[in-house]
Each structure stands twice: as structure tokens, then as C-alpha cells.
LOMIVO-62505 format. One record per residue (C-alpha): x, y, z. Coordinates in steps of 0.25 Angstrom, whole numbers. Example, Ala and Ser with C-alpha at 12.3 -4.5 7.8 and 13.67 -1.06 7.14 Angstrom:
BEGIN
+-------+-------+-------+
|     x |     y |     z |
+-------+-------+-------+
|    49 |   -18 |    31 |
|    55 |    -4 |    29 |
+-------+-------+-------+
% end
This chain:
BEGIN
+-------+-------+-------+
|     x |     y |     z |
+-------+-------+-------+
|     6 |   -92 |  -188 |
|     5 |   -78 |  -188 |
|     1 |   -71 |  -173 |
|   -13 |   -65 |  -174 |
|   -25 |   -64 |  -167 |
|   -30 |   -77 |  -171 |
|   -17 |   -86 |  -170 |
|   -12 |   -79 |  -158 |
|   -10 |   -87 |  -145 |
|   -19 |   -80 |  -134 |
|   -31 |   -74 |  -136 |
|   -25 |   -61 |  -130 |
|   -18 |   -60 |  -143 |
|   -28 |   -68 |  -151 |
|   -44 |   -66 |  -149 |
|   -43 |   -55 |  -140 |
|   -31 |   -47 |  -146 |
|   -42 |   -34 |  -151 |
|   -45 |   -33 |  -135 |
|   -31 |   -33 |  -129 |
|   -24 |   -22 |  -138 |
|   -22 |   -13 |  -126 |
|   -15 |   -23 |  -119 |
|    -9 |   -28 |  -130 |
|     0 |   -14 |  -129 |
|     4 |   -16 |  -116 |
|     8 |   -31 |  -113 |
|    14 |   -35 |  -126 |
|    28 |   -39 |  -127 |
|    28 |   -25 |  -137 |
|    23 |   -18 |  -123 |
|    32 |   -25 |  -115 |
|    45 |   -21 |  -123 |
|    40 |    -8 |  -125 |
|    41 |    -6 |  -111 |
|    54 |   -11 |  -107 |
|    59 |    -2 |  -116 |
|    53 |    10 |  -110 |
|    58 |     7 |   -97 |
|    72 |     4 |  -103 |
|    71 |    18 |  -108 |
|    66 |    26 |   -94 |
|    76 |    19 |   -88 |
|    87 |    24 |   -97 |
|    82 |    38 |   -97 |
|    81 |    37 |   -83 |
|    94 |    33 |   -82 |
|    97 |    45 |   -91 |
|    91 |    54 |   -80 |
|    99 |    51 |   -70 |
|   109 |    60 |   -67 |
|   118 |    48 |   -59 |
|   120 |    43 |   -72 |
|   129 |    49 |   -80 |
|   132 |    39 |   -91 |
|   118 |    41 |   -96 |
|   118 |    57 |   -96 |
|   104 |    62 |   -99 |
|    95 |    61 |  -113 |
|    91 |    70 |  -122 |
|    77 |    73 |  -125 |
|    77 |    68 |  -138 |
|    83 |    54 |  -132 |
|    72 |    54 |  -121 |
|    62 |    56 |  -132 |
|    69 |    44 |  -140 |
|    70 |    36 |  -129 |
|    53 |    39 |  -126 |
|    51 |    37 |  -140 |
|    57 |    22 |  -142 |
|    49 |    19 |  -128 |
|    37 |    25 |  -134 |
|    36 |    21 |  -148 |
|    41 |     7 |  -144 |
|    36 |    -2 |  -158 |
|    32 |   -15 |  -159 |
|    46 |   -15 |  -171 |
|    54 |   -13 |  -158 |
|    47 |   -21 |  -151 |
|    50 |   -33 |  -161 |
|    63 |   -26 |  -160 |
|    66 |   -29 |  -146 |
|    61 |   -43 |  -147 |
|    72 |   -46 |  -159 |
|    83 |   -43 |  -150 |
|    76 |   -50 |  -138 |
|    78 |   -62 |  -147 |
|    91 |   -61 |  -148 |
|    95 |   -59 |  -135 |
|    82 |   -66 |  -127 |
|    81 |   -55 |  -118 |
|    69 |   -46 |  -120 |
|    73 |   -35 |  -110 |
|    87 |   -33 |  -115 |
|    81 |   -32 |  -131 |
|    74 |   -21 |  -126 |
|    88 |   -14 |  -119 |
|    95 |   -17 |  -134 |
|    82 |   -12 |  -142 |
|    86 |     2 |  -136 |
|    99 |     1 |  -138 |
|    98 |     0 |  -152 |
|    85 |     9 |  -154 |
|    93 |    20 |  -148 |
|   105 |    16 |  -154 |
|   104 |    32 |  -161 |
|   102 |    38 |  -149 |
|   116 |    43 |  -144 |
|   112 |    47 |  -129 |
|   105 |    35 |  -126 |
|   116 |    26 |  -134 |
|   126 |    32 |  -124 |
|   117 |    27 |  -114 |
|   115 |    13 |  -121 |
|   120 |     4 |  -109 |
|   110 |    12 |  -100 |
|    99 |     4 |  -106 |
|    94 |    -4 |   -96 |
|   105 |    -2 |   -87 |
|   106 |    -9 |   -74 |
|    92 |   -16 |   -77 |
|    87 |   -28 |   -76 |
|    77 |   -35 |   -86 |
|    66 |   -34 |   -75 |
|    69 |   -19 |   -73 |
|    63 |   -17 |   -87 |
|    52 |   -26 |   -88 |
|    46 |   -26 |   -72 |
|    43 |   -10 |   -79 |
|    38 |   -13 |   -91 |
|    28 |   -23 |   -85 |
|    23 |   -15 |   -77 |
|    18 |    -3 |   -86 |
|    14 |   -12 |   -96 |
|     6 |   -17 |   -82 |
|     3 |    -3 |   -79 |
|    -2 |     2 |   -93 |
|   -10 |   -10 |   -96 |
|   -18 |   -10 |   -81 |
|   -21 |     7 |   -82 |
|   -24 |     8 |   -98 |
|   -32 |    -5 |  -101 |
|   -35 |   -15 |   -89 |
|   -41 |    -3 |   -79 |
|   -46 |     5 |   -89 |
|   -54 |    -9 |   -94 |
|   -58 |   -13 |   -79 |
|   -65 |     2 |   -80 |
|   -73 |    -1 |   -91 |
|   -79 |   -13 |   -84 |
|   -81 |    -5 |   -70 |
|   -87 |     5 |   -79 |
|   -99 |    -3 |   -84 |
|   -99 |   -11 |   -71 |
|  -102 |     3 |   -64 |
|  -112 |     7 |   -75 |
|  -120 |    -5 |   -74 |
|  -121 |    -5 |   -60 |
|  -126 |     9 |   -62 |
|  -136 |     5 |   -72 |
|  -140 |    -9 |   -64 |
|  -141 |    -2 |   -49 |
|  -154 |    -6 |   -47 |
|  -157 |   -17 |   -56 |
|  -162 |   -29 |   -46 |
|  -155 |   -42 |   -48 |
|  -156 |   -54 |   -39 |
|  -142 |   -57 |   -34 |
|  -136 |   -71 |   -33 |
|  -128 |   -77 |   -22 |
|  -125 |   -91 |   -23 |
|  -131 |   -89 |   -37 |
|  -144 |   -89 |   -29 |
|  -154 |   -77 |   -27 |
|  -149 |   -68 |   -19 |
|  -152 |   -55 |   -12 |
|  -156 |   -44 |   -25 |
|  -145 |   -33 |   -29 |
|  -145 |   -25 |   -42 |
|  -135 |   -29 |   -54 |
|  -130 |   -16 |   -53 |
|  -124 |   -18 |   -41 |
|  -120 |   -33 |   -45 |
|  -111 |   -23 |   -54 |
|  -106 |   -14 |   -45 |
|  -101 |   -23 |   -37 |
|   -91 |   -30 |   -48 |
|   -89 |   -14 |   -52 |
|   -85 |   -13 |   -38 |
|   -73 |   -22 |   -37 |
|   -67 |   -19 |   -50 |
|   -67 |    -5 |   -47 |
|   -58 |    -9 |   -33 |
|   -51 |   -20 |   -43 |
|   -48 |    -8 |   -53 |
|   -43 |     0 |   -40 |
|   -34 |   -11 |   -35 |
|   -30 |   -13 |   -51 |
|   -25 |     1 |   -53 |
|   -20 |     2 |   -40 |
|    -6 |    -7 |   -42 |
|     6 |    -2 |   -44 |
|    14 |    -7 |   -52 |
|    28 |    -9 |   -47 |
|    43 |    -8 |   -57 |
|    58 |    -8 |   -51 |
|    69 |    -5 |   -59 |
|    80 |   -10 |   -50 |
|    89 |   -21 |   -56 |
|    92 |   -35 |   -58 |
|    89 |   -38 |   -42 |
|    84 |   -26 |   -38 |
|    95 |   -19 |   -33 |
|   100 |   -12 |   -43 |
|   112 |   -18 |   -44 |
|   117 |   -14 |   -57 |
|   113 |     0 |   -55 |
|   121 |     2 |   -43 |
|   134 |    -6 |   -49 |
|   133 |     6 |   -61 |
|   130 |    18 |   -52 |
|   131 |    16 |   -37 |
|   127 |    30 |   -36 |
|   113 |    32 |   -41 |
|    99 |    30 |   -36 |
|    95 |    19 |   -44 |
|    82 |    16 |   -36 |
|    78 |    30 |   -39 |
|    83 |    29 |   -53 |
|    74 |    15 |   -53 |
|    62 |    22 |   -45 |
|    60 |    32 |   -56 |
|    60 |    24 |   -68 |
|    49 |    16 |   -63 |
|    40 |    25 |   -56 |
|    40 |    34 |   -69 |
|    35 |    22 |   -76 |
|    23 |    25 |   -67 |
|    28 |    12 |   -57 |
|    31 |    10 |   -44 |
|    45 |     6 |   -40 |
|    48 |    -7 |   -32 |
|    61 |    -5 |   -26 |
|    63 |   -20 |   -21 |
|    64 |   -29 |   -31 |
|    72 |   -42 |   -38 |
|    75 |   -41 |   -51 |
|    60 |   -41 |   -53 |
|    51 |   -32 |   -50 |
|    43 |   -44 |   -41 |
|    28 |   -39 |   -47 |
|    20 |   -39 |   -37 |
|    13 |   -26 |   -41 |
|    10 |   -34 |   -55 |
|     5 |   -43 |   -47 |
|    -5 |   -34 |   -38 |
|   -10 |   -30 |   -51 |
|   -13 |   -43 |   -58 |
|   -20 |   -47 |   -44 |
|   -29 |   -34 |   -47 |
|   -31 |   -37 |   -61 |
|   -35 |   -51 |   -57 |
|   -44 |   -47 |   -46 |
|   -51 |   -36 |   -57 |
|   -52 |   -50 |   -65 |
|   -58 |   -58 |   -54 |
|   -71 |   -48 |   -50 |
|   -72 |   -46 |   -67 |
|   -72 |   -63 |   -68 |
|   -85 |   -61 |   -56 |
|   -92 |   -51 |   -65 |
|   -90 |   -61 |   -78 |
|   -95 |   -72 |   -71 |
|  -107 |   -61 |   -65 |
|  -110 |   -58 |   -77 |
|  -112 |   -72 |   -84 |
|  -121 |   -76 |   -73 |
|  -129 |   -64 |   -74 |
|  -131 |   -65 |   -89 |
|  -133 |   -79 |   -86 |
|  -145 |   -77 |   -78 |
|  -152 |   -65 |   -85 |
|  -147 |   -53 |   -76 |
|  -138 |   -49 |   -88 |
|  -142 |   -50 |  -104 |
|  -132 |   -48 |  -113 |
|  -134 |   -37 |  -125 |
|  -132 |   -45 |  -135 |
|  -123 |   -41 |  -148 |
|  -129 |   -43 |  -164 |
|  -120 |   -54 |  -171 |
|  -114 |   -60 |  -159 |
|  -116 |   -75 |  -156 |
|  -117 |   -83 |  -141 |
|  -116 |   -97 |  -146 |
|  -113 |  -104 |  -159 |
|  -125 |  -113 |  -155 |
|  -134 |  -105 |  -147 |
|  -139 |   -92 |  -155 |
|  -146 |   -88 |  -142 |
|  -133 |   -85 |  -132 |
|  -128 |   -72 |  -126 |
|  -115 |   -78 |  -119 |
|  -110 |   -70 |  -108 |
|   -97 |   -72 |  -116 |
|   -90 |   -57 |  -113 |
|   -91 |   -62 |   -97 |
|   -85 |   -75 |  -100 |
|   -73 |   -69 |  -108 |
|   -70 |   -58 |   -96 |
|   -72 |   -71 |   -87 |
|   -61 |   -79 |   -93 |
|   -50 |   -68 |   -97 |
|   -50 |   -65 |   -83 |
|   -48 |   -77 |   -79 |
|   -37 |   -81 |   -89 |
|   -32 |   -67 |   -84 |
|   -33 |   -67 |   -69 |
|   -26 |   -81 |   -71 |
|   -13 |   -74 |   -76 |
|   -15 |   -61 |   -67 |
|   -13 |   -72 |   -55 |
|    -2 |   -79 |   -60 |
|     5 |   -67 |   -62 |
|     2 |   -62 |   -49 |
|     7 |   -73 |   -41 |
|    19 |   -76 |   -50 |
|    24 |   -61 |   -54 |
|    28 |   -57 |   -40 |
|    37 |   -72 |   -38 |
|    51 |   -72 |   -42 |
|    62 |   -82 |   -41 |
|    74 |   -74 |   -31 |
|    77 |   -61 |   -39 |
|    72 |   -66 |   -53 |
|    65 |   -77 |   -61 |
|    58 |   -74 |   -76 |
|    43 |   -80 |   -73 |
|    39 |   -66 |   -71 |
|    45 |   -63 |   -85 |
|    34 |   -72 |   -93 |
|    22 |   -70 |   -84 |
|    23 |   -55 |   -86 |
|    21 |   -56 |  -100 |
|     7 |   -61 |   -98 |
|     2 |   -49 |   -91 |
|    -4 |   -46 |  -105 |
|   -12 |   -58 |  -103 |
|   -16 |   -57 |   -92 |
|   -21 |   -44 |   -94 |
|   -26 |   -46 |  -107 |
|   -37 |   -55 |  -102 |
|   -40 |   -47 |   -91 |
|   -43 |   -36 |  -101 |
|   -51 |   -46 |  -111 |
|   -60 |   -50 |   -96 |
|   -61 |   -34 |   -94 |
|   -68 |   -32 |  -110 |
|   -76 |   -45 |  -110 |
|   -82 |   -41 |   -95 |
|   -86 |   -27 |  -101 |
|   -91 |   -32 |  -113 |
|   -99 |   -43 |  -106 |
|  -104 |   -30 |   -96 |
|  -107 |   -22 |  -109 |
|  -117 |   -31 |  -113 |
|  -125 |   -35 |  -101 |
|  -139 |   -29 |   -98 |
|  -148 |   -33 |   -85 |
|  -159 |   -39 |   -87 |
|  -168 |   -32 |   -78 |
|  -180 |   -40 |   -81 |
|  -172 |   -53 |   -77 |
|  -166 |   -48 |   -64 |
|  -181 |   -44 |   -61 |
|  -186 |   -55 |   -63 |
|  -176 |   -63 |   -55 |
|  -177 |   -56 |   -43 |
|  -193 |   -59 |   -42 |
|  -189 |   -73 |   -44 |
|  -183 |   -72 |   -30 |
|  -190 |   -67 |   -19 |
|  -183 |   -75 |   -10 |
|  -173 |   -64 |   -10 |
|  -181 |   -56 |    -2 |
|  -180 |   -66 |    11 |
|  -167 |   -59 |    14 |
|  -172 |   -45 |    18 |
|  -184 |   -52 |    26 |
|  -177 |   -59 |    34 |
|  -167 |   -47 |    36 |
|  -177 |   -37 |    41 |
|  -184 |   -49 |    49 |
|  -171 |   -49 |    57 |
|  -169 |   -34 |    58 |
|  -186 |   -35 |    67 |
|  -181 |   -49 |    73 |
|  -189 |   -55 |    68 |
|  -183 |   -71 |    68 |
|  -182 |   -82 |    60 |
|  -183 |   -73 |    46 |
|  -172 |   -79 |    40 |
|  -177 |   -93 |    41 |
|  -190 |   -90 |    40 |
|  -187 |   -84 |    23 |
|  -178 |   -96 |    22 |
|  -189 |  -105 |    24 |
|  -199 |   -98 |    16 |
|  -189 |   -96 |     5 |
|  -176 |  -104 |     2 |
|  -175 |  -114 |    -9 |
|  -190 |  -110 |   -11 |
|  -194 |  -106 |   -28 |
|  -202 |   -95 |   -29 |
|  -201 |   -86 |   -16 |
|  -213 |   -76 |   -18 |
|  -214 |   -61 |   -16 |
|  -227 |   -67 |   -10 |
|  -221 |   -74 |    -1 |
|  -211 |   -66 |     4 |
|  -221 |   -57 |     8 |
|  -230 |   -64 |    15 |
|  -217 |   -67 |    23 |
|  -215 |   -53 |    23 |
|  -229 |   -49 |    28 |
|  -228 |   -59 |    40 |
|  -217 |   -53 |    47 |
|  -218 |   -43 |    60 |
|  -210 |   -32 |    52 |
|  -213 |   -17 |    55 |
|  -222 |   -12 |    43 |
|  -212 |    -5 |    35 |
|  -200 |   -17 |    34 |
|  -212 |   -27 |    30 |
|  -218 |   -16 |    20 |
|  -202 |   -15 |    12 |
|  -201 |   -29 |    14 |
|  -214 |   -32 |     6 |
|  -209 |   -22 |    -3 |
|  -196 |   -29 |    -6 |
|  -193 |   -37 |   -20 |
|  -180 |   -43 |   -23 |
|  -178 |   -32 |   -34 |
|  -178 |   -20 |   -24 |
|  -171 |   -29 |   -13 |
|  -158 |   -22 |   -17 |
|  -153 |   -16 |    -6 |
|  -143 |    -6 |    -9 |
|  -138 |   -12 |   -23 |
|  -143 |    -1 |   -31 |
|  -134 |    10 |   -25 |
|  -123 |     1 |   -23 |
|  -123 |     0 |   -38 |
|  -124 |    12 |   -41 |
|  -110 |    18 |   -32 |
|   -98 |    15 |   -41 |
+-------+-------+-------+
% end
């Protein structure tokens, strides 16, 4: 059966392939290779550079632009090249050292050098590098720029909802009044400090051997500064070097970012499920699209299906983020190959993420508050006008105000502006508290929402 989007075996690859394209040129095996082999090519030219070492004297322009070029124009036909010898020797990093070898075989200055392709490397030097720019490139080109989007239209209904009244819900009971811009803000809020904790990781890379010691290095040429050598190659792939390592780099930074991605993931999953139960209720209508259908039985149904989908590729994501998370930074002693399999699922796991990130903008896009319901709702609920009564009773002493609303209120139907007031009326307060009381209705009972939504 021939691969396609219909017989593939996830849905990443499968239903969702037209959405994931951007990813799909940064995790895939084709990425992957394409990396190892620019760092096999900056660590030969580095070598190159260094004047400690003499058997590899230094390149010619034209070679350093060849050598760029064959990291930059990497094909999927060398690609599938690299994997044919991988079959035939079932290592996939040393198909990548013989690769080069034989795609510049024509070069003489860098065939003199041949045996200084991935010299004194371990397997892990190679791909703890490439991971993490693939890591790199796909958090600061696709996933930040995606969790923008959504902060973006979070902070621009805010703006536009500031002061539109809703009855707020605690215990999934009436509540004290706020404004669904604020409701907003608030989930605008702590993506915006996820974001920040998001973009803030840096990602770690060594370059330092089979233990960690650069052993090998120091059995050739005693005499150089290979831990400057090794510094240099991966902070100029924009990295910060660890220095203490086994033979893996241990990936604890992967994992401080997969634990921010996964937090990001966990507030997104609080604004699905907000989401839903506003539409649910009425607070949100959703604009609804000619052609589409909600139910192959029920002509009349809007799902909230855009919500739903975010809900449930974060949480197939944030599974996978976790698991690697916790298991990433464990190692047997200096070496075992559980990390090897896991981190090809980065892709995955980052590839539902992304589908969460455009099903929860797609499901804001085409929400609109009901203005009328939320009005509507509020004068249903005078009761929720009890909590600033009793609050200025108690600021003139006067006692007993809280059990006093209890008892003329709690678990009563129908609470009336009526008899609220007649309560009001009846109470020794100064004229002016008793006249803004009296004034109150639970849509301008607000507090400071309205400017709260409107900071970010």
C-alpha cells in the first residue's frame, strides 16, 4: 500500500499533513540528517582553522563554499542516499560520515583531510547538536510565533469585550459580576509569562567525546585546547555549551522546554474547556460557516468542534512532552539508547501541540458575545449584589450583615432588585453609601475589570 495522506499511520502524516508542513521541514528524519551533516561539516572546518592542527592545513574559499553548499542544498536524493548505506552498515550516524566521504570524493583538500571527518566524535557529539537546533528552529519559527497569534486575538478581544458585563461562575454557581474581557485577559496573561518562560530556555549542546572527556582528542594531540575547540563549535550554532557530560549530553534543558511547552499546553486546555462552556451557555455564539454541517442527524448543531480538537491534541501532546521530560534527563551509568527512540517523537509531540495552537485560534476567530444573553443573565441574579452590602455593612459596624443576606437570600429563586432594596433602604448607612448601593445592578457591579482588560 502506497504511503499517502489517507493510508498513512498517524494523523500527523494522515489528516492533518496540510497543517504541519512547517514542522514537517524541521523533525523529519530528512531534517534530522540534514543536520548531522552540517555539524559533521562545522566540525571539519573547525578543525581546518585550527592552527594546532597541522595535518588538516586550512581551506580554500572554493572549499568552504562547497562544503556550505552540500550543507545547504542537502536533498531528499541524499537524503535516501545516506539511508542506503545506513542499511548496509545499520548505523545511521556513520552513513552520514561516509556520505561525505564519497560526496567529496572530488574535492582534493578536503580528501586529504578525509580521516578528519568526525574525528574523535562520538555518535552523540553529532546528533545531541543537531536536536537541538532542530529544537531551536521549530520553537522560534513556528511554535512562538503561533502562541502569538493566539495572545494577539486574546488581547484584542479583551480590548473589544472590556466592559461587556457577565455573571461570573464559581463552583459553576452565580458569582460576583466581571466583564468577558477581562475573563480574556486573564488566559492572555499567562500565556504571555508561558511564552516568556518558553523563549527563555537555552538549549544546551557538548561536543566532548565518548565519556565526556575528550579522550580521544587528547590521545591524538595532547597539545590543543579541545575544550575551546568544542566551545566554539557549538556556541556558533547559537547554543550554549555544557562542559560536564557522559557521552550524552543529559537534556535537561530539552526538558525545561518540553515542561514550558507543556505548561503553555495546560492554560490553552483551561481556555478550550472555557470556551466550550461559554458557548454552551450562550455567553459565546458561534459565526456560523455556509456549507458546513454540526451533526449528520441534527440539522440544527453549531459544535464547539475547534475547542474540542485544540482540547484533545494538547492532551495527546502534553502526554508525550512529560514522558519525555521525565525520561530524557535518566541514563544508564554513561550510556543507554532509550533516549535515541524517544527523541524522534519530538515531531509528535510538537505536531499536536501546533494543531491545539490553530484549532484554539480557529475556534476564537469565530466566537461573538452575546451581549443580550449575558444581560439577561445578570438581571436573573440579583443575589449577587449581597456581597457588597454585607461589605460596607461591615466597613459602619453594622453586625450581623452577612447572616442577615444569607437568610433573605441563599438557595432562594428569584432574588429581586425589589427586595434588595427594601433591605438596602433599611439599613443606618450615611446617605451617600445607601444612595451607590441603591444604584448598584449586577452589570455595573465590576469593580475594576474593565481597565484590567484593557492593560495588556
Amino acid at each position: 500500500m502506497a504511503l499517502s495522506p489517507l493510508t498513512a499511520l498517524s494523523p500527523l502524516d494522515g489528516r492533518y499533513h496540510n497543517k504541519l508542513a512547517e514542522l514537517r521541514d524541521t523533525f523529519s528524519e530528512l531534517a534530522l540528517i540534514r543536520h548531522r551533516v552540517r555539524v559533521e561539516i562545522e566540525w571539519l572546518k573547525a578543525l581546518a582553522a585550527s592552527p594546532a592542527i597541522k595535518e588538516v592545513p586550512p581551506f580554500s574559499p572554493p572549499t568552504l563554499a562547497q562544503l556550505d553548499e552540500v550543507a545547504a542544498k542537502f536533498s531528499e536524493a541524499d537524503g535516501e542516499a545516506v539511508k542506503a548505506t545506513e542499511a548496509k552498515i545499520n548505523h545511521d550516524v556513520k552513513a552520514v560520515e561516509y556520505f561525505l566521504r564519497e560526496k567529496l570524493a572530488g574535492n582534493k583538500e578536503v580528501m586529504k583531510a578525509a580521516e578528519f571527518i568526525h574525528f574523535a566524535c562520538t555518535s552523540e557529539d553529532i546528533n545531541n547538536l543537531a536536536h537541538a537546533l532542530m529544537l531551536k528552529r521549530a520553537r522560534d519559527t513556528v511554535l512562538l510565533p503561533a502562541l502569538d497569534h493566539i495572545i494577539e486575538k486574546l488581547a484584542g478581544l479583551a480590548h473589544e469585550l472590556a466592559d461587556c458585563a457577565m455573571l461570573a461562575r464559581t463552583h459553576g454557581q452565580p458569582a460576583s459580576p466581571t466583564t468577558l474581557g477581562k475573563e480574556l485577559v486573564n488566559v492572555a496573561h499567562r500565556l504571555a509569562r508561558g511564552r516568556e518562560r518558553m523563549a527563555g530556555v537555552k538549549l544546551t549542546g557538548k561536543f566532548n567525546g565518548a565519556v565526556g572527556n575528550y579522550n580521544a582528542h587528547l590521545a591524538a594531540y595532547p597539545g590543543v585546547d579541545w575544550e575551546k575547540l568544542a566551545r566554539g563549535l557549538v556556541e556558533g550554532f547559537g547554543l550554549e555549551f555544557n562542559p560536564y557530560t557522559i557521552q550524552i549530553e543529559p537534556h535537561d534543558t530539552l526538558a525545561e522546554l518540553f515542561d514550558a511547552c507543556a505548561r503553555v499546553n495546560t492554560v490553552l486546555i483551561d481556555l478550550d474547556r472555557d470556551a466550550w462552556g461559554y458557548i454552551s451557555i450562550g455567553t459565546f455564539r458561534q459565526k456560523v460557516k455556509e456549507g458546513e454541517v454540526g451533526s449528520s442527524v441534527m440539522p440544527h448543531k453549531v459544535n464547539p468542534i475547534d475547542f474540542e480538537n485544540s482540547e484533545g491534541n494538547l492532551g495527546v501532546a502534553n502526554a508525550l512532552l512529560r514522558h519525555m521530560s521525565e525520561k530524557l534527563p535518566v541514563s544508564r551509568w554513561q550510556r543507554d539508547l532509550t533516549d535515541s527512540t524517544v527523541l524522534r517523537n519530538m515531531g509528535v509531540a510538537l505536531g499536536h501541540t501546533l494543531l491545539g495552537y490553530d484549532s484554539c485560534l480557529r475556534g476564537l476567530n469565530k466566537v461573538e458575545a452575546d451581549r443580550k444573553r449575558m444581560a439577561e443573565d445578570l438581571d436573573a441574579n440579583w443575589e449577587v449584589l449581597t456581597e457588597p452590602i454585607q461589605t460596607v455593612m461591615r466597613r459602619y459596624g453594622l453586625t450581623g450583615g452577612y447572616e442577615k443576606l444569607k437568610a433573605l437570600t441563599r438557595g432562594k429563586d428569584g432574588v429581586t432588585r425589589d427586595a434588595l432594596q427594601a433591605f438596602i433602604k433599611s439599613l443606618n448607612l450615611p446617605d451617600a453609601d445607601k444612595k451607590r448601593l441603591l444604584a448598584l445592578t449586577p452589570a455595573t457591579y465590576i469593580g475594576k475589570a474593565a481597565e484590567l482588560a484593557k492593560r495588556i
